[in-house]
N, C-alpha and C positions, 0 to 999 in steps of 0.2 A: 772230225773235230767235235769235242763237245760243245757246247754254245754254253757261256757265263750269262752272258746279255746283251742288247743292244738296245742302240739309241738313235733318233732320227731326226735330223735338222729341219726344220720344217721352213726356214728360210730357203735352204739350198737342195733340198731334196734329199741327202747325201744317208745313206743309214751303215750305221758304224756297228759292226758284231766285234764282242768280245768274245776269245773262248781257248780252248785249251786242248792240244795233243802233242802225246809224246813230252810229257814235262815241259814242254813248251808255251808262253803265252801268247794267242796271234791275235792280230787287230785285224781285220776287214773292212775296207772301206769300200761303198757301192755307190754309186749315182745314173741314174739314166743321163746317157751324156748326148741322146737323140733329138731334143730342142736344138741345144746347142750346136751342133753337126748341122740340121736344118735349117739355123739361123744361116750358118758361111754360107751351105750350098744357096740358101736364097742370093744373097749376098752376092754367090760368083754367077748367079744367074744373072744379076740386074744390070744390064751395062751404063744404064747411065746413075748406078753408085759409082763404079768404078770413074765414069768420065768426069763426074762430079767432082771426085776427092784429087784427081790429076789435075784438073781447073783450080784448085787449091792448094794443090802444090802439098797435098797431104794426101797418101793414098793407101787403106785398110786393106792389108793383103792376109796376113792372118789372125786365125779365132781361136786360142787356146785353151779348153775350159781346164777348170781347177785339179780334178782329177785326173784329165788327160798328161796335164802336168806332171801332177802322180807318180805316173806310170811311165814317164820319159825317164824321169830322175834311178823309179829302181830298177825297171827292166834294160835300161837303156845308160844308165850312168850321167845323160845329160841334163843340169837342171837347167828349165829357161827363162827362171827369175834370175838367175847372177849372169847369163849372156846377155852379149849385145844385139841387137836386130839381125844382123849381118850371119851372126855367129848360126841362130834360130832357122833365117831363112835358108843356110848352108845344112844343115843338121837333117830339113825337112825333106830338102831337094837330095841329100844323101837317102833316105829313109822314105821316100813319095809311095812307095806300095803300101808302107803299114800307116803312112798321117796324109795321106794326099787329102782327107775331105775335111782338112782344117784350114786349107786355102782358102781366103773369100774374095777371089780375085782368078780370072783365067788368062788372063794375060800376064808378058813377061815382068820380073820382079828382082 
């Protein structure tokens, strides 16, 4: 791929290449999405987050980042902005070997 240029969000980290093969024009989008994977595993580490948010009758089981997003939508077909929770949680637990470290929660859900 030739490179045209790119650009780098410095809010979100995220660095976008333009560039060009084959008559083609491709976008590339990159983000380190290892915060965020480190953030869930904290997350499903902590059991009293989890007890906490069951105490409230609200309870964080998954952490999607943006990109990962992304990559549900084109490798995968599923977006998980137009799904409903149910739909996401079904999707993940179909697919646990390639998203299991976006749980942030070990217990059942």
């Amino acid at each position: 791929m030739q490179i045209l240029g790119y650009e780098v969000d410095p809010m979100s980290g995220e660095r976008v290449t333009y560039g060009a093969q084959d008559g083609r024009f491709i976008v590339k989008r990159e983000r380190d999405v290892g915060p965020a994977l480190d953030y869930a595993t904290a997350l499903r580490n902590a059991a009293e987050y989890a007890k906490q948010g069951i105490k409230d009758n609200l309870q964080h089981c998954i952490h999607i980042p943006d990109t990962v997003a992304a990559k549900m939508l084109t490798e995968d077909g599923f977006d998980p902005y137009r799904r409903s929770a149910k739909e996401i949680r079904l999707f993940l637990r179909q697919n646990r070997a390639k998203y299991a470290n976006l749980f942030t929660t070990s217990g059942k859900i």
